[in-house]
C-alpha positions as CSV (number, residue, x, y, z in Angstrom):
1,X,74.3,124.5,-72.4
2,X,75.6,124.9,-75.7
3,X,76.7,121.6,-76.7
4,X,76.1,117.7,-75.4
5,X,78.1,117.9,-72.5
6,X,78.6,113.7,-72.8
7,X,81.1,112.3,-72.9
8,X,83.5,114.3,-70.8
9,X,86.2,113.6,-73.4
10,X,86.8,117.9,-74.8
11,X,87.4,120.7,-72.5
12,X,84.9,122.1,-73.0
13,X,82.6,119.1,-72.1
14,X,84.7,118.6,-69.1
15,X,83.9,121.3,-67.9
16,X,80.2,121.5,-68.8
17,X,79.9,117.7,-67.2
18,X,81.3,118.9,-64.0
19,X,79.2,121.5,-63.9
20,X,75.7,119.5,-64.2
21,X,76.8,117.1,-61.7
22,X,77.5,119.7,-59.0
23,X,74.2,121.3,-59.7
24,X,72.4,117.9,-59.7
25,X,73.6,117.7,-56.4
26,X,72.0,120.8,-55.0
27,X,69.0,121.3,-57.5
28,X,66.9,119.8,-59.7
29,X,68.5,120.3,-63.1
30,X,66.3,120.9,-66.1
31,X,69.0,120.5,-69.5
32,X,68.4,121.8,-73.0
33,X,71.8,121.5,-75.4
34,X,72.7,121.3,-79.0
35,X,73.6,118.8,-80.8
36,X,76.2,119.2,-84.2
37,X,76.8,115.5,-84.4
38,X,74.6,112.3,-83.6
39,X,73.4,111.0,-80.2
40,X,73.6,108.1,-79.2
41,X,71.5,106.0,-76.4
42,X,75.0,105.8,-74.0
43,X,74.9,109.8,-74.2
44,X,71.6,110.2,-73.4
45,X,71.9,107.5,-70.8
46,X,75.3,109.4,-69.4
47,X,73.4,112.9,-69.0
48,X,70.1,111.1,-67.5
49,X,71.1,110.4,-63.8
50,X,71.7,114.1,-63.4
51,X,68.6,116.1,-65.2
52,X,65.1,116.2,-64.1
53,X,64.8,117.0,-67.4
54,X,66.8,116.5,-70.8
55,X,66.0,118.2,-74.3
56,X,68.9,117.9,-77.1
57,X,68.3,119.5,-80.1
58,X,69.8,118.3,-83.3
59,X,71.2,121.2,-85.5
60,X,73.2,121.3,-88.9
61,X,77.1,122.0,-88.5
62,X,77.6,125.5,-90.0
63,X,80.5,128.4,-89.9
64,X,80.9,131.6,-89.7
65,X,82.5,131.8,-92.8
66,X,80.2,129.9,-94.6
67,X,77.5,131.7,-93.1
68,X,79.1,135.0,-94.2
69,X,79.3,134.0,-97.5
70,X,75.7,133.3,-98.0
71,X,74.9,137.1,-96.9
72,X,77.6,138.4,-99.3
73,X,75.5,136.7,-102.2
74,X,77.9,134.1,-103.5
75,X,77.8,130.7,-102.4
76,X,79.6,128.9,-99.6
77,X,81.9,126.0,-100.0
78,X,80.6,122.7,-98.7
């Protein structure tokens, strides 16, 4: 997935949620997903009953535009 799908409390973490828990309930689910803000234990203890597996992976929040700039040579706003 593309993002901590815990809590359900965004669309699209709704919808990401749902989706683990009806795998879980047909296959063993193996979960890697990134993380732009921190995790707590209650998140990791939300996604653990349905992954045989779970792998988040902190990364640093970022934007297109800021991004952009960097390639255009002058310096992004923080």
């Amino acid at each position: 997935m593309h993002r901590v799908p815990y809590p359900p409390d965004k669309g699209d973490r709704i919808r990401a949620f749902h989706v683990l828990k009806w795998l879980s309930q047909r296959a063993a689910v193996h979960l890697a997903c990134l993380a732009d803000e921190p995790v707590t234990e209650e998140v990791i203890a939300g996604l653990e009953p349905f992954c045989e597996r779970l792998a988040v992976v902190p990364v640093g929040k970022w934007t297109p535009l800021g991004q952009g700039a960097g390639f255009s040579g002058r310096r992004p706003h923080p």
